[in-house]
N, C-alpha and C positions, 0 to 999 in steps of 0.2 A: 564827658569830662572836658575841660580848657585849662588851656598854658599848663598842660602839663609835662611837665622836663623831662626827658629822656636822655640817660646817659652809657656812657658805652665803656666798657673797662679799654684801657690801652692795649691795641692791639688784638682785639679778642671784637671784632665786628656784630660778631654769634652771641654775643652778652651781652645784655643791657637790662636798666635801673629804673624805676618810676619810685621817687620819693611821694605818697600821698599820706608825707604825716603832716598831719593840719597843721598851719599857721600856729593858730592855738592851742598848740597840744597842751602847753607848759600850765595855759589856765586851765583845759580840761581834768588834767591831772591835779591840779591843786583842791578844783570843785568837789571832785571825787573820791578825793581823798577825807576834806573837810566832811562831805556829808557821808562818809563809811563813818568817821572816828566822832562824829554827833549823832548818830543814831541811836537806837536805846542799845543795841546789842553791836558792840562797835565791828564795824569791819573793815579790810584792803585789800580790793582788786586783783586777783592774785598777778594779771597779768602784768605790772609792774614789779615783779619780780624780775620778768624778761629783761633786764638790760643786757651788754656781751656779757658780764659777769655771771650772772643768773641762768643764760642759756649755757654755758659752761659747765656750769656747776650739774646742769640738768641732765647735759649728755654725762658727765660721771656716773649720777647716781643712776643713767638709764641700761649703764653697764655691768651691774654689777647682778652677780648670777639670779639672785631670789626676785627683783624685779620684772615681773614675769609678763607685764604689759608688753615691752619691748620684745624680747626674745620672743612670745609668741606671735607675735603682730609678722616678725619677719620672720619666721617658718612658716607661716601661711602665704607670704609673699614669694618666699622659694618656693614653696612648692606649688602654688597657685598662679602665678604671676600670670605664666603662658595663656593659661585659660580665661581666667581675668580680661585679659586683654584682647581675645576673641571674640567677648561679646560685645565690642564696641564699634562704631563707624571708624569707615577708613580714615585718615589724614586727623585723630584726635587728638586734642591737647588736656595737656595733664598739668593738671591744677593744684597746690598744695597749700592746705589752709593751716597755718605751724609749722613750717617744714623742719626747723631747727636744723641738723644737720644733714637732711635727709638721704640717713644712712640706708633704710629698710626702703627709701622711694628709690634706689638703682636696682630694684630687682624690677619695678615696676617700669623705668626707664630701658630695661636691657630688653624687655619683650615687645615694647612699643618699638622700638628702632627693629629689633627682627623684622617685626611686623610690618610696619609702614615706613621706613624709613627714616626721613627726617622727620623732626619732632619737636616741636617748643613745649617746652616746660616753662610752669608758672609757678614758680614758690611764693607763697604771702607770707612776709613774717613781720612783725611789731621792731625788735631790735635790727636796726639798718646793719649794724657794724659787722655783727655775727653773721646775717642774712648774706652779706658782700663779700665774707672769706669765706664760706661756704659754696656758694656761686662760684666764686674763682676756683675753689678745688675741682667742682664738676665741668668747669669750663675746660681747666685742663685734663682730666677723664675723658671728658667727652667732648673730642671735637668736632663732630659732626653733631652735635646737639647745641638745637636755639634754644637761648634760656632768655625769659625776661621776667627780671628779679622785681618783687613788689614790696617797697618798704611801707606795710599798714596794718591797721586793724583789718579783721574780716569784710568788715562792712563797706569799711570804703575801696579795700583792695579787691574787691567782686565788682564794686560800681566801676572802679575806675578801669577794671580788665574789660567793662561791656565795651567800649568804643574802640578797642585794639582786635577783642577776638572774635571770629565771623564762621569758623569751624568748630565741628564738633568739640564737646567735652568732659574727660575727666575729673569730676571733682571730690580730691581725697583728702579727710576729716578724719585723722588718728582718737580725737576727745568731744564728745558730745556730754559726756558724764558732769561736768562742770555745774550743769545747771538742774532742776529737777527735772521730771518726765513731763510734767504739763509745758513748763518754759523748752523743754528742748524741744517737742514739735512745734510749740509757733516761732522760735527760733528756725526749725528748717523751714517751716511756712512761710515765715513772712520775710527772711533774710537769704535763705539759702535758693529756695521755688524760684523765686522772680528770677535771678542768673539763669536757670536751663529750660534747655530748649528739649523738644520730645525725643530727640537727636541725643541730649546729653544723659549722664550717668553719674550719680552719687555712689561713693563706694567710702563706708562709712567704720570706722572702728569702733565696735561698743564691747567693755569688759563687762564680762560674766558673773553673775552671783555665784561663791563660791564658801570653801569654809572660812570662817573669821581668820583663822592661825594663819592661813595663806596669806590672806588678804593686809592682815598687820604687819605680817614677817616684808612681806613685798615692801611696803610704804613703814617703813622701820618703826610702828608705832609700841614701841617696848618701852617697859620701863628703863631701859641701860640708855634709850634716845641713841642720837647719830648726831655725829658732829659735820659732817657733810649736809646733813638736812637740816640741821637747824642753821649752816652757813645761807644753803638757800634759803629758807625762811627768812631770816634776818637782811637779807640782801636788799628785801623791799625798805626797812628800817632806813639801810646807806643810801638808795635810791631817794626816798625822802628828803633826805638830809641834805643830799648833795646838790639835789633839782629844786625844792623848795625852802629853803633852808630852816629844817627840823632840828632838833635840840634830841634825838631819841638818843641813848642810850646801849645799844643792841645787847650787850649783857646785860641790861637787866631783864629781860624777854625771852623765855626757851619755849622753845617748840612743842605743842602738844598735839598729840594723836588721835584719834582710833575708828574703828570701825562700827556704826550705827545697826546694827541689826536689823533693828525693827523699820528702817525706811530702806537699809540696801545702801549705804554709803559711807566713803571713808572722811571725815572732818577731821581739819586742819587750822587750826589755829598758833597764836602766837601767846603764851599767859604771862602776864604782867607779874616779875616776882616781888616786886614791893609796890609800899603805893608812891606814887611820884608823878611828875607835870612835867608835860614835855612843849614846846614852843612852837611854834610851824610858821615862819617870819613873813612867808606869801599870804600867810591864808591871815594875818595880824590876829593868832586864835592861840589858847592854849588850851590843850586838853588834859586830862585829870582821867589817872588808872588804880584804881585797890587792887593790890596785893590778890592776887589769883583770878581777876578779871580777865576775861577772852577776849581776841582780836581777831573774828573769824578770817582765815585768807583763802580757804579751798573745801570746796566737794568735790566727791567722785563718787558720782552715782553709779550703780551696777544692775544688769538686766538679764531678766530671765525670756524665755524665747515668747512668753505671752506680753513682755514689757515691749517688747522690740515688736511685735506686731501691732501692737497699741498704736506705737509710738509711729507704724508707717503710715497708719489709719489717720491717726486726728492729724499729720502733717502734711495729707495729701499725695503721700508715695507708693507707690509699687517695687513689694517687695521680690528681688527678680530673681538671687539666689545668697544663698551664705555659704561663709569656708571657714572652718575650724580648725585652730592647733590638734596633733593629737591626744589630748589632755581635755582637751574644749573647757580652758583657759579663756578662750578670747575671738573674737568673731570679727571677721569682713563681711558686711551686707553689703549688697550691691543694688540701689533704687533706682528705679526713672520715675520719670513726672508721670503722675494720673492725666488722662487727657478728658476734658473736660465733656459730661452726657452731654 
């Protein structure tokens, strides 16, 4: 990477900043938006959701008892951490691809400092704002912890981390489910591989096939709906409005649910409650919604333990071990790189 800016919070030496949100995000996002809401089955990105607002909203709803992602993700982290962190090279840096708050990466931070001392940590996260007051709380948690905050997408907050970091490293991935099982390995194939070194370690979060009741009850897909999720949901709507300037409506759009069976995932959309045109003044376009039309924003694919060795196969990995809630709810896999016959 070049001229890229590196900033430092006041007084806090131990913290620092790489903004690598493109120039053009603003067109990126206008493009992307245009070509979800022109496609024959209209969709949006979920991850503009993420504004401060939306990451907000995200840590609520990741609080609350029935969502069982979170709660399991960090009981496996208590009780694993230590060991976790044994099977890595000395002086390793820990890498966070979403970090949002990252409340459940201090159990993984607290073993790493036992272990080797000092320690930089890398959070990537898309919303700068959230990503900055976040940083600051662990900064002052942890004073003896380097932190260098990465305000990006994955893609380029991996490119842009190659020219800084020259030691080993952790690299942890709470949601691979986003996308299908064929896209998620060439996703780690062709996005994730090229970052690590034989030295480094994917430690990867994948949620479990489980019963549907579970799985609805967790992502509140009920007929009563949830006014907390469908704020999130909606959030992309004022995101729109506010960046591109949209004409949407947010009431007129409630949040719909559920869980797919027959592929193993939970879909998330936004349904248009009457028909109506809404304006998007960047993109000089209007779009046209019927009354009960879909606006796909999320999957969340779910794996069973023959999907997850697939999934290390066609992507090139080595599966080295996994750790489960006691429920087995939800799974830490821990990869290295295949090395090449």
């Amino acid at each position: 990477m070049t001229d890229v800016q590196i900033t430092e919070i006041k007084n806090s030496p131990s913290c620092r900043f790489i903004n690598l949100m493109d120039r053009n995000a603003s067109d990126t996002f206008a493009r992307e938006v245009g070509d979800g809401l022109a496609a024959p089955e209209k969709y949006i990105h979920s991850k503009y959701i993420y504004d401060a607002y939306g990451s907000e909203l995200f840590d609520q709803m990741a609080q609350e008892k029935n969502y069982y992602l979170v709660h399991a993700e960090m009981a496996i982290l208590t009780q694993f951490s230590a060991e976790i962190v044994s099977q890595l090279a000395d002086n390793t840096v820990l890498i966070e691809l979403g970090s949002g708050s990252a409340a459940k990466t201090r159990r993984l931070l607290d073993a790493l400092l036992h272990k080797q001392g000092a320690t930089l940590f890398c959070p990537i996260d898309i919303s700068g704002d959230f990503l900055q007051e976040n940083v600051r709380r662990l900064s002052a948690d942890y004073p003896d912890l380097n932190i260098l905050g990465i305000i990006a997408d994955f893609d380029s907050g991996l490119a842009g981390l190659a020219d800084h970091i020259r030691q080993p490293k952790l690299l942890l991935c709470s949601d691979i489910g986003y996308v299908d099982r064929v896209k998620a390995a060439s996703l780690l194939r062709e996005k994730i591989i090229p970052a690590l070194t034989p030295d480094d370690r994917l430690l990867l979060g994948i949620d479990l096939k489980k019963e549907a009741d579970l799985i609805n009850l967790a992502y509140r897909c009920t007929d009563k709906g949830d006014s907390l999720r469908h704020r999130f949901a909606t959030n992309v709507l004022h995101h729109i409005n506010r960046q591109l300037g949209g004409t949407f409506v947010p009431e007129n759009f409630q949040r719909h649910c559920f869980y797919n069976e027959d592929v193993g995932r939970v879909e998330i959309y936004l349904k248009s409650l009457r028909d109506q045109q809404v304006v998007i003044e960047d993109l000089g376009q209007t779009f046209s919604f019927k009354a009960g039309e879909l606006v796909r924003l999320h999957y969340s694919y779910k794996y069973d333990q023959d999907d997850i060795q697939q999934l290390a196969k066609s992507a090139g990995l080595q599966l080295t071990q996994q750790w489960f809630d006691d429920e087995r709810l939800y799974s830490l896999n821990l990869f290295s790189v295949l090395e090449a016959s």
